[in-house]
TORLUM-150025 format. One record per residue (C-alpha): residue number from 1; residue in three letters; chain; x, y, z. Coordinates in steps of 0.2 Angstrom, whole numbers. Last residue first. Example, Ala and Ser with C-alpha at 12.3 -4.5 7.8 and 13.67 -1.06 7.14 Angstrom:
! TORLUM-150025
(2, SER, A, (68, -5, 36)),
(1, ALA, A, (62, -22, 39)),
***
This chain:
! TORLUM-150025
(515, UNK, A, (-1004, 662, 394)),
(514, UNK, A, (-988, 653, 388)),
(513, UNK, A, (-986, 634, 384)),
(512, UNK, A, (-972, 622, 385)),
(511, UNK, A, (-974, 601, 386)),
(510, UNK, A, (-968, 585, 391)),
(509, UNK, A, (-981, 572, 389)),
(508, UNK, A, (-986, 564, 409)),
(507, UNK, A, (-986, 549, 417)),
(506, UNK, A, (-996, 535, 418)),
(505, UNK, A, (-1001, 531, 435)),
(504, UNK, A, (-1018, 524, 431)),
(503, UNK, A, (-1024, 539, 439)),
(502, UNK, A, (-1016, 552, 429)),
(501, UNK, A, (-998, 555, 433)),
(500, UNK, A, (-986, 570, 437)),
(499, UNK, A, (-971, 561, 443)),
(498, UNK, A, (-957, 567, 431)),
(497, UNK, A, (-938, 563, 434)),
(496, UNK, A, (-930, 575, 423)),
(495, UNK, A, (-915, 575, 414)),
(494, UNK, A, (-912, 582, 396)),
(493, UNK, A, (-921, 596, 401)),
(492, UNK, A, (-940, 602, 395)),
(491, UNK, A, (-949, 590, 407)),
(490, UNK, A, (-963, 605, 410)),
(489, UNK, A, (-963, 621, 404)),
(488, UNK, A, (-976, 635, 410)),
(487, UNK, A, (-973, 654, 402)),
(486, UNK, A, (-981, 667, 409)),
(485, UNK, A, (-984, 682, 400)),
(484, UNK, A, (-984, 699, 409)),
(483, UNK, A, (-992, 705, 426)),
(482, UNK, A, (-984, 692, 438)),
(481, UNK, A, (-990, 692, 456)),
(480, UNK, A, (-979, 683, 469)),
(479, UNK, A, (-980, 665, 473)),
(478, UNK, A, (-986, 660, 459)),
(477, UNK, A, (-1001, 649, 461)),
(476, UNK, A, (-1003, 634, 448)),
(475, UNK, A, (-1017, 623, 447)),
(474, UNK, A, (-1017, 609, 437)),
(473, UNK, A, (-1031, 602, 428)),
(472, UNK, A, (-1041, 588, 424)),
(471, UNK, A, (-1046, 581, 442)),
(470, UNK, A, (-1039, 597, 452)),
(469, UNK, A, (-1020, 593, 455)),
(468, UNK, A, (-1012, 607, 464)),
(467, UNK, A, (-995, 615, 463)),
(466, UNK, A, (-989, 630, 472)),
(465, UNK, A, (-974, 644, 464)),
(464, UNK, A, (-957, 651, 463)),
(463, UNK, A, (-953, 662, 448)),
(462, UNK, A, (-939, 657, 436)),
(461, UNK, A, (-934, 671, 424)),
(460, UNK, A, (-937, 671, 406)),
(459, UNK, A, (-947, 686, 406)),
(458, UNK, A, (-959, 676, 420)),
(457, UNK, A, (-954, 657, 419)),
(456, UNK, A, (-964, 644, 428)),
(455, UNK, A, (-955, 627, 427)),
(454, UNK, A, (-963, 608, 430)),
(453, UNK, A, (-949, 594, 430)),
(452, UNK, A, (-958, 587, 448)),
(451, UNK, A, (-974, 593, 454)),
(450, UNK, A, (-970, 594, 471)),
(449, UNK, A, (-976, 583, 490)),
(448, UNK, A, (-975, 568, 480)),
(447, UNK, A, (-986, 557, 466)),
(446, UNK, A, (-994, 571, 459)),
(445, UNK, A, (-1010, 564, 451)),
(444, UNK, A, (-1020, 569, 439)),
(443, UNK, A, (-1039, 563, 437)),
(442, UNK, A, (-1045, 546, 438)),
(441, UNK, A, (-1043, 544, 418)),
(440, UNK, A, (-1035, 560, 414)),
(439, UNK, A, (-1031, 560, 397)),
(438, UNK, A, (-1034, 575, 391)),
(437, UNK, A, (-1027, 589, 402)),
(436, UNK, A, (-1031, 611, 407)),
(435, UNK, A, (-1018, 618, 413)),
(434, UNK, A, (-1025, 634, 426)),
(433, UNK, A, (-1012, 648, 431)),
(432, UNK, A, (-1016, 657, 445)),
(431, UNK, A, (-1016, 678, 452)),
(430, UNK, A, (-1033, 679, 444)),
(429, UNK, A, (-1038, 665, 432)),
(428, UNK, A, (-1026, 664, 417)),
(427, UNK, A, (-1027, 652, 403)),
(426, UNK, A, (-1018, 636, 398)),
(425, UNK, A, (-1024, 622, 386)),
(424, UNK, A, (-1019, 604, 380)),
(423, UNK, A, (-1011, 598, 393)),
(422, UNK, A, (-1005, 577, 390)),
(421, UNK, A, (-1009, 565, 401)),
(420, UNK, A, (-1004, 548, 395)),
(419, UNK, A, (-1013, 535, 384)),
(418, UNK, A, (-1018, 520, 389)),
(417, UNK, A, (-1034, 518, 401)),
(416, UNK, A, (-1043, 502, 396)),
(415, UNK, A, (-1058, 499, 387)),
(414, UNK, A, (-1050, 484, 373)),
(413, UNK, A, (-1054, 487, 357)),
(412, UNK, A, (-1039, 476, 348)),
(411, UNK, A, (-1027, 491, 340)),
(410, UNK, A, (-1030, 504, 348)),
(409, UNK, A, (-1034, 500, 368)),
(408, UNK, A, (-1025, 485, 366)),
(407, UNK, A, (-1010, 491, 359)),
(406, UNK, A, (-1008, 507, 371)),
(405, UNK, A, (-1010, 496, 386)),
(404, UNK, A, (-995, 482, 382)),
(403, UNK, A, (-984, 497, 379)),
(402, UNK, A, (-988, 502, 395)),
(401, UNK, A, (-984, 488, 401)),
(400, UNK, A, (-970, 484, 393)),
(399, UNK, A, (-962, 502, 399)),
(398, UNK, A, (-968, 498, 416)),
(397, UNK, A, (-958, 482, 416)),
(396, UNK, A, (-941, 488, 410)),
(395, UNK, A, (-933, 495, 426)),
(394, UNK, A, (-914, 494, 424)),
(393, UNK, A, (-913, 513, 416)),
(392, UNK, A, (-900, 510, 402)),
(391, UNK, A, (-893, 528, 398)),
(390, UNK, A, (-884, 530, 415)),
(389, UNK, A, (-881, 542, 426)),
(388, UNK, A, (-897, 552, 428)),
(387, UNK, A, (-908, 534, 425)),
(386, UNK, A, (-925, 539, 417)),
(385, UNK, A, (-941, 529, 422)),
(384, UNK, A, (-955, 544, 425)),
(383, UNK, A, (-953, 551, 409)),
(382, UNK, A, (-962, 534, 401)),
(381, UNK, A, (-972, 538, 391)),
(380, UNK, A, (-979, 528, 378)),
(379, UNK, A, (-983, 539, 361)),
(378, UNK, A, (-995, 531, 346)),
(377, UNK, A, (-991, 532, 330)),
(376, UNK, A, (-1007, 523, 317)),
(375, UNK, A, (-1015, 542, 317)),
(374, UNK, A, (-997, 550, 310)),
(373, UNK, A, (-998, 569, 314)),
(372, UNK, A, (-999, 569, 333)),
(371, UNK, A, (-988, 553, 336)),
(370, UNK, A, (-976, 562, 323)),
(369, UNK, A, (-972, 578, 332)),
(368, UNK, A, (-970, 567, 350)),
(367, UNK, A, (-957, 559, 343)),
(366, UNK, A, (-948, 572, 335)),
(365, UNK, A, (-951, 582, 353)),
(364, UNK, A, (-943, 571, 362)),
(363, UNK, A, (-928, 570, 348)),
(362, UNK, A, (-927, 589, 353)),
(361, UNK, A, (-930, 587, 371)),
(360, UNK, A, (-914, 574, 370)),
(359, UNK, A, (-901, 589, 366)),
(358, UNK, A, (-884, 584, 371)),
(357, UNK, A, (-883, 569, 386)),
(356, UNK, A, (-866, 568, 391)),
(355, UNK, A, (-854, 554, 387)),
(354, UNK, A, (-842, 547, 400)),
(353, UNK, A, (-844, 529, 397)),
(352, UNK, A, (-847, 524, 415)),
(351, UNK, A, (-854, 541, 420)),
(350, UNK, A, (-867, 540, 407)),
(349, UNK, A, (-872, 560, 410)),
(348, UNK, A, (-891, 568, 409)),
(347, UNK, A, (-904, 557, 406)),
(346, UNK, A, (-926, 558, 407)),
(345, UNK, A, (-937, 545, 397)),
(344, UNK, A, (-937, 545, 377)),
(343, UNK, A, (-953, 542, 370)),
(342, UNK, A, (-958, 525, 366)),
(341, UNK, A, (-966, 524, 352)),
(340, UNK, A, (-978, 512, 347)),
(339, UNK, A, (-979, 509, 328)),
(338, UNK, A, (-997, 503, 317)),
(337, UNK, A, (-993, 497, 300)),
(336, UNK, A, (-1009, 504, 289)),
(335, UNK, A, (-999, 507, 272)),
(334, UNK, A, (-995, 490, 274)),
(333, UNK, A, (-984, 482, 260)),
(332, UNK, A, (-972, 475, 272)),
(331, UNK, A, (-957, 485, 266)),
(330, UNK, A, (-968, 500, 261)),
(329, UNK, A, (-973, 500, 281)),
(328, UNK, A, (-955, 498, 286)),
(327, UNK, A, (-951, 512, 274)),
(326, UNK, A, (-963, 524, 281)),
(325, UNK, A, (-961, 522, 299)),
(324, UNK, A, (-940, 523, 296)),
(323, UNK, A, (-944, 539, 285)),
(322, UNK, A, (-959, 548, 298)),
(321, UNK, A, (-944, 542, 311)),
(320, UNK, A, (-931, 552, 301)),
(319, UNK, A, (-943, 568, 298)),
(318, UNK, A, (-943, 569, 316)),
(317, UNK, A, (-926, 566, 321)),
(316, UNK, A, (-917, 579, 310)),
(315, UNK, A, (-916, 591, 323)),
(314, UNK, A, (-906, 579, 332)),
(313, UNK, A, (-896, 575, 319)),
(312, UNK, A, (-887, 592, 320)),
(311, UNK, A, (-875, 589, 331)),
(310, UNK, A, (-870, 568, 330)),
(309, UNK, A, (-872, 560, 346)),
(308, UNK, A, (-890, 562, 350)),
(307, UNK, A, (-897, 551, 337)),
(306, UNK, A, (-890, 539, 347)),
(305, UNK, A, (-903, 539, 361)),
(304, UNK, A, (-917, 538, 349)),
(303, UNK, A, (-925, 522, 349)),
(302, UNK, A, (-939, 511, 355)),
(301, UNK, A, (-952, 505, 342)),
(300, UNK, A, (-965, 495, 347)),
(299, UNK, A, (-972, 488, 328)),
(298, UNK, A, (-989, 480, 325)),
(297, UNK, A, (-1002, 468, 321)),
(296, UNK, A, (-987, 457, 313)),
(295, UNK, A, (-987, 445, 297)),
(294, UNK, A, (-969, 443, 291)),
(293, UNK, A, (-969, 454, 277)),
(292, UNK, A, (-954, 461, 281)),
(291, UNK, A, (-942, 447, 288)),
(290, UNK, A, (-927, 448, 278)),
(289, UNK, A, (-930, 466, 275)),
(288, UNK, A, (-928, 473, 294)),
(287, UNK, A, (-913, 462, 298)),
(286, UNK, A, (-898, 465, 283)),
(285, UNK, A, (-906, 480, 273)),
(284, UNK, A, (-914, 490, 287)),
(283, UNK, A, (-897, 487, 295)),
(282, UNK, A, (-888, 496, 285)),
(281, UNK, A, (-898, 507, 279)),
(280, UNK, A, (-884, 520, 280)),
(279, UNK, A, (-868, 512, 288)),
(278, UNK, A, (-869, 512, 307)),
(277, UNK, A, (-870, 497, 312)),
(276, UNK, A, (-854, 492, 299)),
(275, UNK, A, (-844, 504, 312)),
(274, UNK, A, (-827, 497, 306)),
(273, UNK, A, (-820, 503, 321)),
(272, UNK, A, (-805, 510, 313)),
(271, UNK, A, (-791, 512, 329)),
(270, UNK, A, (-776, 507, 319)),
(269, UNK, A, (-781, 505, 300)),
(268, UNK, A, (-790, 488, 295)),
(267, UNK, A, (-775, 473, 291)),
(266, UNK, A, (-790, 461, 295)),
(265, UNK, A, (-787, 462, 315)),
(264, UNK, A, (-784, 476, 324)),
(263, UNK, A, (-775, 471, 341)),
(262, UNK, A, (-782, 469, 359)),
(261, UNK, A, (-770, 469, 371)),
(260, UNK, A, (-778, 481, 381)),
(259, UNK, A, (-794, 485, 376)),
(258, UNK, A, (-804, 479, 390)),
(257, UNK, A, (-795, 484, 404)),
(256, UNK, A, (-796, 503, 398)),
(255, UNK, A, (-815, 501, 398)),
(254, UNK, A, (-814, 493, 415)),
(253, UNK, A, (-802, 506, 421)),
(252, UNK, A, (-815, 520, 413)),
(251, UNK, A, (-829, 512, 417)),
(250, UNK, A, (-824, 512, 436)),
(249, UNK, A, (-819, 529, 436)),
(248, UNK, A, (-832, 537, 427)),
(247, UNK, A, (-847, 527, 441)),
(246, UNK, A, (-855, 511, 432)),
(245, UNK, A, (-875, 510, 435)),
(244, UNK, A, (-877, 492, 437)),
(243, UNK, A, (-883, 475, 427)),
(242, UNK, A, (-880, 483, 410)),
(241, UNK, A, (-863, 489, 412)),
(240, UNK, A, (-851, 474, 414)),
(239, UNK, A, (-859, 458, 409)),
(238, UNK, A, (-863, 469, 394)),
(237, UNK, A, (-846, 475, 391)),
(236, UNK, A, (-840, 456, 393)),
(235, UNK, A, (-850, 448, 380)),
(234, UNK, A, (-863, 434, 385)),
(233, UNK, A, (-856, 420, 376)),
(232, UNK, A, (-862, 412, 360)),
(231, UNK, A, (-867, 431, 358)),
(230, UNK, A, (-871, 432, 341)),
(229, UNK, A, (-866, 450, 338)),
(228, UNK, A, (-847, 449, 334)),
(227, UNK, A, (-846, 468, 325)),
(226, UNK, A, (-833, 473, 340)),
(225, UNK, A, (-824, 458, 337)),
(224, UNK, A, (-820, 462, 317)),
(223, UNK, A, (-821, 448, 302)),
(222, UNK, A, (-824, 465, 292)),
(221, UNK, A, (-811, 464, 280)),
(220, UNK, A, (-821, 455, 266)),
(219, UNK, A, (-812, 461, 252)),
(218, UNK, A, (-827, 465, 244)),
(217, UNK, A, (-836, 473, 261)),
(216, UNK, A, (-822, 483, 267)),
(215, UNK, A, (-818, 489, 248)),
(214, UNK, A, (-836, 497, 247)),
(213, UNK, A, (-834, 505, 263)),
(212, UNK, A, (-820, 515, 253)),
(211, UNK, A, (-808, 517, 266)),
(210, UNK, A, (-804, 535, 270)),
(209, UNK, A, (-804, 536, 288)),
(208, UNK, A, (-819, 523, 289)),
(207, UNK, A, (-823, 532, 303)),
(206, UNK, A, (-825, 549, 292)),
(205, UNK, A, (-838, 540, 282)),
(204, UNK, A, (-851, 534, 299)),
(203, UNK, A, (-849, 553, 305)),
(202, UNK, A, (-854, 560, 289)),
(201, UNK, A, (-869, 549, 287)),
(200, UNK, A, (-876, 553, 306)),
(199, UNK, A, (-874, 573, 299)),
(198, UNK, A, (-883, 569, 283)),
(197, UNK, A, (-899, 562, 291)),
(196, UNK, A, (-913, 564, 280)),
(195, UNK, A, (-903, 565, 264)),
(194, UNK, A, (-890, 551, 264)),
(193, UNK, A, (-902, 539, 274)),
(192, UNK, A, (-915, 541, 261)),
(191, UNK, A, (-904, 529, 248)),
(190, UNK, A, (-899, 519, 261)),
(189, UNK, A, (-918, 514, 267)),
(188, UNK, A, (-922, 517, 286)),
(187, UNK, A, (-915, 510, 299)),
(186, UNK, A, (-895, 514, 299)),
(185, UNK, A, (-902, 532, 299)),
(184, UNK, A, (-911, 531, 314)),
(183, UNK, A, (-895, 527, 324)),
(182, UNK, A, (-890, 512, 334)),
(181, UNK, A, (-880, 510, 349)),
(180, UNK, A, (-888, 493, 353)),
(179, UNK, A, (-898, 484, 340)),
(178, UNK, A, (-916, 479, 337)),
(177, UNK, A, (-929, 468, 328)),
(176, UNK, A, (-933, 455, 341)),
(175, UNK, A, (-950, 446, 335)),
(174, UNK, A, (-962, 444, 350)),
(173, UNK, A, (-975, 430, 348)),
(172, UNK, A, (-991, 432, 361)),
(171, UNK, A, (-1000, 417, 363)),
(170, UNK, A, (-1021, 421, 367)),
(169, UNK, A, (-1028, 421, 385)),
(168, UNK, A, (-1030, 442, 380)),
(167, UNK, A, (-1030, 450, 396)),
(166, UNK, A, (-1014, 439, 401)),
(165, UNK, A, (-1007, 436, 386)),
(164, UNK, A, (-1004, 456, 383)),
(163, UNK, A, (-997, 458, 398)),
(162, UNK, A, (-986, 445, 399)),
(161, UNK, A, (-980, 450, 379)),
(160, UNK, A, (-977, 469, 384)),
(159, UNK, A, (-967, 462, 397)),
(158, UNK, A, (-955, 451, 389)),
(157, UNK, A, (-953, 461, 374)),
(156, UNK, A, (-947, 477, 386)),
(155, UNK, A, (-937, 463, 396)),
(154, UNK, A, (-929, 457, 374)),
(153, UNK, A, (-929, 439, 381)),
(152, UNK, A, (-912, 428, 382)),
(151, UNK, A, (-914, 428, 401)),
(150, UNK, A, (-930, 420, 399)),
(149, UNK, A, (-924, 405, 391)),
(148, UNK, A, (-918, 393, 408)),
(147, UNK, A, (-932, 401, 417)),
(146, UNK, A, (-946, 395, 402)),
(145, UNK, A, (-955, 409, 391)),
(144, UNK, A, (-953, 399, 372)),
(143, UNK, A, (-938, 402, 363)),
(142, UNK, A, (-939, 404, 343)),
(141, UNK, A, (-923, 404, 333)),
(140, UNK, A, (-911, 418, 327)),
(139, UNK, A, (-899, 418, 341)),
(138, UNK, A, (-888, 405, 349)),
(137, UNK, A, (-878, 399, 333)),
(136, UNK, A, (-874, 413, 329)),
(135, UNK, A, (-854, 411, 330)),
(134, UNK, A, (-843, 423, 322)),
(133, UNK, A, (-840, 425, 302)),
(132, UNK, A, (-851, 416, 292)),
(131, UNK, A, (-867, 426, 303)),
(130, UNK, A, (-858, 442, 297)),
(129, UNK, A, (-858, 435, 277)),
(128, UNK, A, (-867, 452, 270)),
(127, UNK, A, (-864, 467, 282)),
(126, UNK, A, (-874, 474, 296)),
(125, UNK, A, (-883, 457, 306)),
(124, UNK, A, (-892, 458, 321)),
(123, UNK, A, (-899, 438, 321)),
(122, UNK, A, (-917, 441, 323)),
(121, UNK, A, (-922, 438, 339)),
(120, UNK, A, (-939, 427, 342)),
(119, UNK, A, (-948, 427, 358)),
(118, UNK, A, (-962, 415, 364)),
(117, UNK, A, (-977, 419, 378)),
(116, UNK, A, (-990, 406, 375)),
(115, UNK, A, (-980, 391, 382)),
(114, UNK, A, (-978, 401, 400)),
(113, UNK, A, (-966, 396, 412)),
(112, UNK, A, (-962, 413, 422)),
(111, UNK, A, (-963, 408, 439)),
(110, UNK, A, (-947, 406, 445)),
(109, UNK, A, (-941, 421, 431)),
(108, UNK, A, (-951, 433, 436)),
(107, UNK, A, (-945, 441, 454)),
(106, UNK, A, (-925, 438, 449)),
(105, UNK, A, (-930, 447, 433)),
(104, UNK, A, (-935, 463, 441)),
(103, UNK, A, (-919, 474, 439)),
(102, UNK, A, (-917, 468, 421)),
(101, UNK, A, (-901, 461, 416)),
(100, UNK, A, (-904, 443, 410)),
(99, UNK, A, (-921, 450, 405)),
(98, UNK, A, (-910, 458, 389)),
(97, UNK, A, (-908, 475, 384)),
(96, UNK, A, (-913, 474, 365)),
(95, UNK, A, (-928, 487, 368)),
(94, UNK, A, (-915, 498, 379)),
(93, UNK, A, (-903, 495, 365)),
(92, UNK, A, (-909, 501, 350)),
(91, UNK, A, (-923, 498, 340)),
(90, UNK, A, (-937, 487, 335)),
(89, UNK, A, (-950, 475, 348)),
(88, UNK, A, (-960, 465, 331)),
(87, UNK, A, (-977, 462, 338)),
(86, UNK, A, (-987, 445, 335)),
(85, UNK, A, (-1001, 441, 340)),
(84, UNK, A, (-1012, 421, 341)),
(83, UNK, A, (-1006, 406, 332)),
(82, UNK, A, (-996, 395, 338)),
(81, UNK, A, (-984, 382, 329)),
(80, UNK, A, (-979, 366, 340)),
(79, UNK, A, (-971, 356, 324)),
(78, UNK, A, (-965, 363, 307)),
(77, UNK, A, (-967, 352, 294)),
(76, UNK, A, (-954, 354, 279)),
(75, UNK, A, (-958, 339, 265)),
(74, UNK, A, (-950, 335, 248)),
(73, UNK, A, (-957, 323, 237)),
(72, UNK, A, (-965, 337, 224)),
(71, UNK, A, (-964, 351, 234)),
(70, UNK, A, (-974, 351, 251)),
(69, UNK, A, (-973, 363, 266)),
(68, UNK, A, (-985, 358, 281)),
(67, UNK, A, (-986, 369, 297)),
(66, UNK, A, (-990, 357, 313)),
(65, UNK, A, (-1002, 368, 325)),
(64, UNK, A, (-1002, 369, 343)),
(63, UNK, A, (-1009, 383, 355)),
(62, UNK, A, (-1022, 391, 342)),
(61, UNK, A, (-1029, 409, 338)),
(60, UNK, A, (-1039, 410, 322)),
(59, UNK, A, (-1030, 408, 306)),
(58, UNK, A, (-1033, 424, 291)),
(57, UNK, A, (-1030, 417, 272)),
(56, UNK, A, (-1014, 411, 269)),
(55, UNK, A, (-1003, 418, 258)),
(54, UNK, A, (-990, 413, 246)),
(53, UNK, A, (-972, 417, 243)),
(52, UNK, A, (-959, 407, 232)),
(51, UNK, A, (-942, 410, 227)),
(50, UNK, A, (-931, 396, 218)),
(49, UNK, A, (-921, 410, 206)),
(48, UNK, A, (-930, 409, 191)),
(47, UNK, A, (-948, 408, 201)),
(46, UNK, A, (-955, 395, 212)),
(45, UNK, A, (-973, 393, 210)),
(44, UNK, A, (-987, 395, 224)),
(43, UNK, A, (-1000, 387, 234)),
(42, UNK, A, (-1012, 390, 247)),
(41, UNK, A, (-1019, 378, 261)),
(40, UNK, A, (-1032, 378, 273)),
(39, UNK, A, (-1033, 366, 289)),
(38, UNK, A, (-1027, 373, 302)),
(37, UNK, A, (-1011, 374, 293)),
(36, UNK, A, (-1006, 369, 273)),
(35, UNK, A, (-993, 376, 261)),
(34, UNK, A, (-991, 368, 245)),
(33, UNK, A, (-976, 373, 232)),
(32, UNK, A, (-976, 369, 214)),
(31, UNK, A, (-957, 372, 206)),
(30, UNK, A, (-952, 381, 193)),
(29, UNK, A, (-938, 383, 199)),
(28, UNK, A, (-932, 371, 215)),
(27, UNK, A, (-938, 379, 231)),
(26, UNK, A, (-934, 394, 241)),
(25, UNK, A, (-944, 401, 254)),
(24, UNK, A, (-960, 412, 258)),
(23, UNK, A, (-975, 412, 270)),
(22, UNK, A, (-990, 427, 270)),
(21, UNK, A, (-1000, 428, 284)),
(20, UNK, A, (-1016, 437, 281)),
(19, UNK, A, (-1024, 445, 297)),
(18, UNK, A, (-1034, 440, 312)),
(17, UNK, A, (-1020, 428, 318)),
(16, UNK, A, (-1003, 434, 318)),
(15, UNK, A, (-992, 416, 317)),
(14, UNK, A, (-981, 410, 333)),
(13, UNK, A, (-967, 401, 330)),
(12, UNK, A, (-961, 384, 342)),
(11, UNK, A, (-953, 376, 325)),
(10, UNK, A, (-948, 389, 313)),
(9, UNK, A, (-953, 401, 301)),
(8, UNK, A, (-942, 414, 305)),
(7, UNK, A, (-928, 406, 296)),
(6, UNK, A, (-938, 407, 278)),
(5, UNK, A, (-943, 390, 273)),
(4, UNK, A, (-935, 379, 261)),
(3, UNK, A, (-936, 366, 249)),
(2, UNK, A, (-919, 362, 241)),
(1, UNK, A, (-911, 370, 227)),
***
């Protein structure tokens, strides 16, 4: 067996500095392996199967490095390595959603050469043997910020990485752990898949329409179009949908375009989708595995949206991202594993796919539940960025960015506002109702002539009523007197367009509360 690196490591990579950074490959057994960079080394043995691992004692941040690998006369040297942070961007589709398709690309990409901002995807990969089976050859490999790569950039990666290199003067290395339409359950180990998110597990097993999922991957029947995800050409649903909002009767002709003519191939049963994405652990076992370990300062996790297809799993969507966080950090042997959620922004309909939003303050309030008990989670809002009809909002560049805030006020020490408001008291004064904030750097701000999302219920019955920011509370007067309980609720629909900020225009945490 030859001497080998793992993919990731690569020419053009960036290595976590600050922390140990463990390397691994494949050598002959028995083998003696070297590993050398800024001028330390560490060394290891293969074992029965050619595996080696070592691990580097912490690098300092660096432009250009050459990475040595020696055993015996063989040589790997891996040219132009940086070292500086590293973030893996994980999830679903709106962390996959490329910069080709971002609404603000066109004013980036002129300018957007930048050697210190790189980008790794990992292949998205469901079933052993995918990459044999369609062309990969344009993912899994390292691209450095230039116009003619940026459009191959996860845009939440992208601008979590500009600001972060920006403050920091350090290169920032983004490792694309995500897939589109994915649910929680495909995330976390297979064995807790089945019991944390039952309903998600049913839903994958009657697709298969009785098919033992077990004889799809023996007999190798997968060799599928809809599970070709390495994009030697950008597919044409993409092209279609993630530049625009699509309309129902546009998606639909397109939609209807698209699958005509097309047969199912590998003698599968008519209309079986072979949803390999979805199978449990699916993908925790072909793209988060491979590269666990890979030193990281932390994980910016965006998904959620497709744990609102199957009833029940909603619920459920709590104690599935406390299992995903969990796994991932015994997968990397870091019990400390910091995560940066993004909580899901306002929807109500995809009009191009036809698919209604079900119960997203539910998974909102999952993510939300595990922030507050989970000191290495922290929440990023963005409730301000939702699309009504579709459930790819366009703008990506405030969600990087406030990402790109919460990591260095958290993680690297850095005095910056970065957490949104959130109320943390109500009482009764008089005829008003007083909230009472944290995190309200600059004070609030209602950015409009109304407090947008914000309800006042009175025996479950709307009541019309003023609102007033007043540096770390918001003043509501009713606009008739109530005498029993009041109950205040604020972004608790699926759709909602909030712009109750504090002053570094970070919006709001949804919320209820009675007084």
């Amino acid at each position: 067996m030859s001497l080998a690196l793992a993919p990731i490591f690569a020419d053009g990579m960036v290595l976590q500095r600050e922390l140990p950074v463990r390397i691994w490959g494949v050598a002959e057994r028995d083998a003696a392996v070297d590993v050398c960079v800024q001028g330390q080394s560490a060394s290891a043995v293969a074992d029965e199967q050619g595996r080696w691992s070592c691990t580097l004692t912490p690098l300092h941040a660096s432009d250009a490095q050459t990475l040595e690998v020696r055993s015996g006369d063989e040589r790997v040297a891996l040219e132009n390595v940086a070292v500086g942070e590293v973030f893996v961007a994980a999830g679903q589709s709106n962390m996959e959603f490329w910069m080709r398709y971002d609404q603000d690309a066109d004013e980036f990409r002129p300018t957007c050469a930048n050697p210190r901002i790189r980008f790794y995807d990992q292949p998205k990969c469901s079933y052993p043997g995918q990459t044999e089976d369609f062309d990969y050859s344009k993912v899994g490999i390292w691209r450095t910020a230039t116009p003619e790569d940026l459009e191959y950039f996860s845009a939440v990666g992208y601008y979590f990485a500009r600001g972060l290199e920006m403050v920091l003067d350090v290169p920032v290395g983004i490792v694309g752990c995500n897939y589109g339409g994915t649910k929680s359950s495909s995330w976390m180990a297979p064995e807790h898949a089945r019991v944390v998110q039952p309903e998600q597990v049913a839903a994958f097993e009657e697709q298969l329409q009785g098919l033992p999922y077990e004889e799809l991957l023996a007999n190798g029947r997968l060799n599928k179009t809809v599970n070709d995800k390495g994009y030697a050409t950008w597919p044409a649903w993409n092209e279609f949908f993630l530049p625009q909002v699509r309309m129902e009767e546009e998606g639909a002709a397109f939609m209807a375009s698209l699958m005509e003519g097309a047969d199912d191939d590998a003698g599968l049963k008519p209309g079986m989708l072979t949803p390999t994405k979805d199978a449990p652990g699916a993908l925790f076992t072909y793209m988060v595995l491979p590269i666990a370990g890979f030193a990281t300062r932390g994980v910016l996790w965006y998904q959620g949206e497709s744990d609102d297809e199957n009833a029940g799993a909603q619920a459920r969507h709590a104690e599935a991202l406390r299992t995903v966080i969990a796994d991932w950090r015994a997968a990397w042997q870091r019990d400390d594993l910091p995560f940066m959620v993004v909580q899901l922004p306002g929807f109500g309909k995809w009009a191009g796919m036809g698919m209604d939003a079900q119960d997203w303050p539910t998974i909102r309030a999952g993510q939300e539940q595990v922030a507050d008990e989970d000191e290495r989670v922290w929440l990023c809002s963005i409730g301000d960025l939702g699309n009504k009809y579709d459930i790819h909002p366009k703008e990506k560049k405030p969600v990087g960015e406030r990402l790109s805030l919460l990591v260095l006020r958290h993680l690297l020490g850095v005095d910056v506002p970065a957490d949104a408001p959130r109320c943390v008291g109500a009482e009764r004064k008089g005829p008003w109702v007083i909230l009472h904030f944290e995190h309200v750097a600059g004070g609030l701000v209602i950015a409009g002539a109304e407090c947008n999302a914000l309800e006042l219920l009175s025996d479950g019955t709307p009541v019309p009523f003023q609102a007033g920011a007043r540096g770390d509370r918001l003043v509501l007067a009713p606009n008739e007197p109530i005498e029993g309980p009041i109950e205040v609720r604020f972004a608790q629909d699926n759709w909602y367009r909030m712009n109750l900020y504090n002053g570094a225009m970070i919006p709001a945490v949804p919320f209820c509360v009675t007084c």
